[in-house]
KOLTOR-852159 format. One record per atom (N, C-alpha, C): x, y, z. Coordinates in steps of 0.1 Angstrom, whole numbers, plus 5000, padded with zeros to 4 digits. Atoms other than C-alpha are relative to their C-alpha. Example, Ala and Ser with C-alpha at 12.3 -4.5 7.8 and 13.67 -1.06 7.14 Angstrom:
2
500949885000 512349555078 500950125000 499149895000 513749895071 499250115008 
//
This chain:
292
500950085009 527854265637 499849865006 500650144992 526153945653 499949944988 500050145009 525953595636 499050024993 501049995004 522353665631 499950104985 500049915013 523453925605 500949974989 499150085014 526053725584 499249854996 500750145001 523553465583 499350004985 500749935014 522153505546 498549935002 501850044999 518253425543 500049904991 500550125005 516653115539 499650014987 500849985013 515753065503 498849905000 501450075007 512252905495 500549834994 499950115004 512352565492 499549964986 500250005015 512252465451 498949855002 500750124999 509452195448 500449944991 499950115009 510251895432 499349994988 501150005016 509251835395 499749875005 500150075002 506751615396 500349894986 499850095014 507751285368 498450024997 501650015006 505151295342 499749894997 500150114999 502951015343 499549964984 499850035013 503150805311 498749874998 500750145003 500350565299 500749884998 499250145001 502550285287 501150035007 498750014987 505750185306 501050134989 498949885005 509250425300 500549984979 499850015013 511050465268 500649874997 498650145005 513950165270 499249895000 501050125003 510749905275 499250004989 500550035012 508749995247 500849994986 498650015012 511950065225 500449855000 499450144996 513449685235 498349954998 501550055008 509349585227 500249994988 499949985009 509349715197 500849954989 498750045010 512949615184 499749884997 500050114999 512149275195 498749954991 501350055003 508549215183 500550044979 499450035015 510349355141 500649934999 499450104999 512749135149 499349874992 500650084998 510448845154 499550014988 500849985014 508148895124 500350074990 499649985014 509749095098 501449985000 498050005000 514049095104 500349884997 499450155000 514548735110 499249924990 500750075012 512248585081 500850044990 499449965014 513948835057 501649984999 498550084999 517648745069 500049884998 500050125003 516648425067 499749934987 500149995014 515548475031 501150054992 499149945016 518648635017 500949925012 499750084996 520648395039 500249874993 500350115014 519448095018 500650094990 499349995015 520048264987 501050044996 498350035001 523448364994 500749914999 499450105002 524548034998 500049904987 499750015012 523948004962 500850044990 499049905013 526648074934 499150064993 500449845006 526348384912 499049924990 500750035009 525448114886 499049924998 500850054999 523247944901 498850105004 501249924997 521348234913 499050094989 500449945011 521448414878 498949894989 500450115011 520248084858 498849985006 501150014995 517148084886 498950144998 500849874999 516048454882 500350074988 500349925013 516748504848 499249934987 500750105011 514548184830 499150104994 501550005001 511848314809 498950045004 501149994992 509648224825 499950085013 499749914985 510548394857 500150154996 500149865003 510848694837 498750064992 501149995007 507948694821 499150045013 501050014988 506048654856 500550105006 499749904993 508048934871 499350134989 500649895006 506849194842 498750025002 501150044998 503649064845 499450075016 500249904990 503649134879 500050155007 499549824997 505249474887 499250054990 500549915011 503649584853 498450005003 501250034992 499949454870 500150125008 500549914986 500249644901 500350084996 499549855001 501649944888 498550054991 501249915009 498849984865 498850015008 501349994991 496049874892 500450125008 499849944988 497550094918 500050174995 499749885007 498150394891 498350065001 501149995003 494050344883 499350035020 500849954986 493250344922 500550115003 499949854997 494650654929 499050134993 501249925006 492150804908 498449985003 501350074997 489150584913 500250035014 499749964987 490150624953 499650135002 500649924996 490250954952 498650134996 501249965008 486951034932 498849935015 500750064989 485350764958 500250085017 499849964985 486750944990 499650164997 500649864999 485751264977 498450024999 501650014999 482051164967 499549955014 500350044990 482051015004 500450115014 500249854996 482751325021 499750134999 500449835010 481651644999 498649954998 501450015001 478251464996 498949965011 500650094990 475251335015 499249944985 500950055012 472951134992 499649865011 500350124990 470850795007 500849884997 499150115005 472850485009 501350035005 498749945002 475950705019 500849865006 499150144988 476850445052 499849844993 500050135006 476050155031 501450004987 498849975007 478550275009 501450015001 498449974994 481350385027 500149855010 499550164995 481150005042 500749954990 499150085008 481349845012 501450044994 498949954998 484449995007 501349925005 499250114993 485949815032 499849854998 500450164998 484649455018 501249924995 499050125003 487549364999 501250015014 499250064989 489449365036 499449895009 500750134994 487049145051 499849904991 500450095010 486348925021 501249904997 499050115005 488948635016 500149994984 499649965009 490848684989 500249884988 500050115009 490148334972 498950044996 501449955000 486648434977 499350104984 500249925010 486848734954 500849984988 499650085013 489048544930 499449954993 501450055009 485848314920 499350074997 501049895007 483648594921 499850084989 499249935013 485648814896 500049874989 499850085013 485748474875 498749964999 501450035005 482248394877 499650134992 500649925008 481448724865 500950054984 499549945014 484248824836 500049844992 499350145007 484648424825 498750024991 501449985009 482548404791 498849945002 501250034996 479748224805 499550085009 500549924988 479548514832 499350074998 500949894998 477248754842 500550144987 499849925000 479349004828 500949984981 499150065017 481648804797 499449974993 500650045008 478948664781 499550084989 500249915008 478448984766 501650054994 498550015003 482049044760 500549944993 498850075012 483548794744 499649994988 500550015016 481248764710 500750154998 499649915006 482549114708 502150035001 498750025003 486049014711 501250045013 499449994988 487249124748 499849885009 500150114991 488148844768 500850055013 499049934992 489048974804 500549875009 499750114995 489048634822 501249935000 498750115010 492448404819 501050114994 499049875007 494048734809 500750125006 500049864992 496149014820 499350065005 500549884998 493649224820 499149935012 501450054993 491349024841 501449995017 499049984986 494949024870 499950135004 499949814994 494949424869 498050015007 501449944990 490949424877 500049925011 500050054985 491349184905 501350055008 499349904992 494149414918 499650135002 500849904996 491949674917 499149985005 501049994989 489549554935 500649975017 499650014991 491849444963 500750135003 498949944996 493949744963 499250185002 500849884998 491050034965 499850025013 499949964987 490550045000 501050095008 499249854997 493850205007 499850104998 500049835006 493650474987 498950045007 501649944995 490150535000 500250055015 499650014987 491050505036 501550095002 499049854996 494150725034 499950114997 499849835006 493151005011 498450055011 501449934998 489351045030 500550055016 499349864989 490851195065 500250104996 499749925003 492651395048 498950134993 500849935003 490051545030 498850055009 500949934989 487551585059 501050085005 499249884994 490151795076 500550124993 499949885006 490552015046 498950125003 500849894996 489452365052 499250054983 500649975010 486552415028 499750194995 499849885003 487252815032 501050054992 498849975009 490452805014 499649964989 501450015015 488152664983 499250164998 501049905007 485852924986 500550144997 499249875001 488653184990 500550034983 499350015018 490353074954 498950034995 500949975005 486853104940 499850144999 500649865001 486353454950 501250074988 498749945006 489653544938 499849994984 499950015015 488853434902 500949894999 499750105004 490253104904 498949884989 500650074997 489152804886 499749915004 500150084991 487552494896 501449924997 499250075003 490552324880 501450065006 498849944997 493052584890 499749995017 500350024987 491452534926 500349825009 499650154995 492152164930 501049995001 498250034997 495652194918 501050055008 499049914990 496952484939 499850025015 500649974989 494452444968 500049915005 500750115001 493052084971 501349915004 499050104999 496151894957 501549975008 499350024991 498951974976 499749985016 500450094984 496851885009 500049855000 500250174998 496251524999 501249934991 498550085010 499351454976 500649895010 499450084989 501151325007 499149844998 501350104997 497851095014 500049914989 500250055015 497750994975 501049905001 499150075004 501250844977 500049875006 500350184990 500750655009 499349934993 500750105007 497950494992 500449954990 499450075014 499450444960 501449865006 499050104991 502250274984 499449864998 500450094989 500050065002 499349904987 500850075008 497949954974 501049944986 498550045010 501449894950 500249855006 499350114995 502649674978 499249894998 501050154998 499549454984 499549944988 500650075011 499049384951 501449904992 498750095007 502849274941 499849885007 500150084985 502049024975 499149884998 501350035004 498548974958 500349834994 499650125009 498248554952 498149945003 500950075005 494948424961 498750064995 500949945010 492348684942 500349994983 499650025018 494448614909 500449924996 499350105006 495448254907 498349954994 500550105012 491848154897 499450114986 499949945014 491548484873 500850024990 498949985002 494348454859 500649894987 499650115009 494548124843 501149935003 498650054997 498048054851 500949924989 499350055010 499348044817 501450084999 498650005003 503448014815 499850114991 499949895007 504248354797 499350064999 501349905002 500948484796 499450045010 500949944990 499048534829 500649945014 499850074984 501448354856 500950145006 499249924989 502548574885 501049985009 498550054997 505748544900 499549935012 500350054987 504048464935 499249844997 500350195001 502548104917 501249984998 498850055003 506048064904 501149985012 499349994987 507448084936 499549855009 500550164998 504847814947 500349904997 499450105006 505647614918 501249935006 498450014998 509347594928 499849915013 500350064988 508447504964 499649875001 500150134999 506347234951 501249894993 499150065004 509147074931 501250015006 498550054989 511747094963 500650114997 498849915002 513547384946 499750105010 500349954993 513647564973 501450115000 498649834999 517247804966 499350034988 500749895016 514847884929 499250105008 500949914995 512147994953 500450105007 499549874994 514148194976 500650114990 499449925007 516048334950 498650124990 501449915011 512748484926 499950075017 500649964993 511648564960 500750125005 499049904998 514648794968 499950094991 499949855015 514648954935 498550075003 501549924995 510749054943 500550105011 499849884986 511849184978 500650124995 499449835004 514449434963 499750054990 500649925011 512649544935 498950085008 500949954990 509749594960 500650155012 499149904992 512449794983 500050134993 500249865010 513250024956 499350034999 501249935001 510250114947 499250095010 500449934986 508850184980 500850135008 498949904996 512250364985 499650154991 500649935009 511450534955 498850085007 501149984996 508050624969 499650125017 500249914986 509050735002 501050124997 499749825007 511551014984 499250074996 501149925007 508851144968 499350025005 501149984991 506551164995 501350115007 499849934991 509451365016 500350144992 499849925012 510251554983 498250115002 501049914995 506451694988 499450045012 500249894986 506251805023 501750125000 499549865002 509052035012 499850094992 501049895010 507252194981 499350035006 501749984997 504152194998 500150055014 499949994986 505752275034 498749965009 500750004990 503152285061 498549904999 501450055008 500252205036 500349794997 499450155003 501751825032 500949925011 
//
């Protein structure tokens, strides 16, 4: 037996994997980006907000966030957005479904304005809303002889949160709905569904998801909400002030551990909620599996 025959055979050279090439840089530079850039603009502002108001005693912090007044402006508020943001979820998605399931003339002029209360400065549409509901307005002048006054009033805070807080909902639930398969509609139909049993078992668990984010989105920016509602609003103590003038207030009179402190109790009420909000969003992509 020769060398030649204990020699075992060359195997095939294995080609190298090529690395796959990545549009932005590797993972540890945009990760260390990233960390750094929340850092920067949201981490260190809000450490630096419960920071300050730890350095206040329990009883100075309770005797700041439990006046009154301060509670008055927190019901006011949370109880505002919840109601605007309840009403956009419906008005939203009536608007994102008439802007996709139809054509009619006007459509693109439509689905712009939509977008105006994010381009429109939010002082802007503060006056606007008071030129038109204040009783000399366009719109109050007929109103108030009959005894609705929306101007200066709650009610007149929840319509200028609904006008700022519609665009979300609009903008999150209308994807969703162009990408719904309009043959799974017409399949329930055949079947002997109706149209009502067709939205709830077909329809609604596609955009539920979609519904929340926006009810989210449009919750958050309206608790946040300060220059569309300080001049509808009036800014009457117990009646129409929002925690976010009260916050101002404080600032201007130097009290600056009152202001952090109100402003903390907003943040974690806002937390929960959202916390809230994002259980119940994960809560329906497990009912709804695939469809959510």
């Amino acid at each position: 037996m020769t060398a030649a025959t204990l020699t075992a055979p060359a195997l095939p050279a294995t080609p190298r994997r090529r690395s796959a090439r990545r549009v932005l840089p590797g993972f540890n530079l945009t990760l260390g980006y990233t960390l750094l850039y929340l850092s920067l603009i949201v981490l260190i502002p809000l450490s630096a907000l419960v920071i300050h108001t730890l350095s206040m005693s329990w009883a100075d912090f309770w005797a700041a966030v439990s006046a009154p007044r301060v509670l008055a402006s927190f019901r006011l508020t949370f109880g505002a957005s919840l109601i605007a943001a309840c009403v956009n979820v419906v008005a939203g998605l009536l608007v994102a479904w008439v802007l996709v399931r139809y054509q009619f003339p006007g459509k693109k002029i439509a689905d712009a304005l939509v977008d105006l209360p994010f381009a429109l400065p939010t002082a802007v549409a503060g006056i606007a809303l008071t030129a038109i509901l204040a009783g000399n307005g366009w719109i109050g002048q007929y109103l108030e002889p009959m005894g609705i006054q929306l101007a200066f009033q709650p009610a007149g805070i929840v319509i200028a949160l609904i006008f700022i807080g519609l665009p979300f909902v609009v903008r999150t639930v209308q994807p969703v709905l162009e990408d719904t398969e309009k043959e799974l509609e017409e399949a329930a139909a055949c079947l002997g569904a109706t149209r009502w049993q067709t939205f709830w078992r077909v329809i609604f668990p596609a955009i539920a998801p979609a519904l929340l984010t926006g009810f989210a989105m449009a919750f958050a920016r309206a608790v946040g909400e300060y220059g569309s509602v300080i001049f509808i609003a009036g800014n009457m103590p117990m009646v129409s002030e929002i925690t976010p003038l009260v916050i101002i207030g404080k600032l201007e009179q130097y009290d600056y551990a009152g202001a952090t402190a109100v402003a903390c109790v907003m943040l974690l009420i806002s937390f929960i909620l959202l916390l809230i909000i994002n259980g119940l969003q994960a809560w329906g992509r497990r009912r709804y599996g695939g469809a959510a």
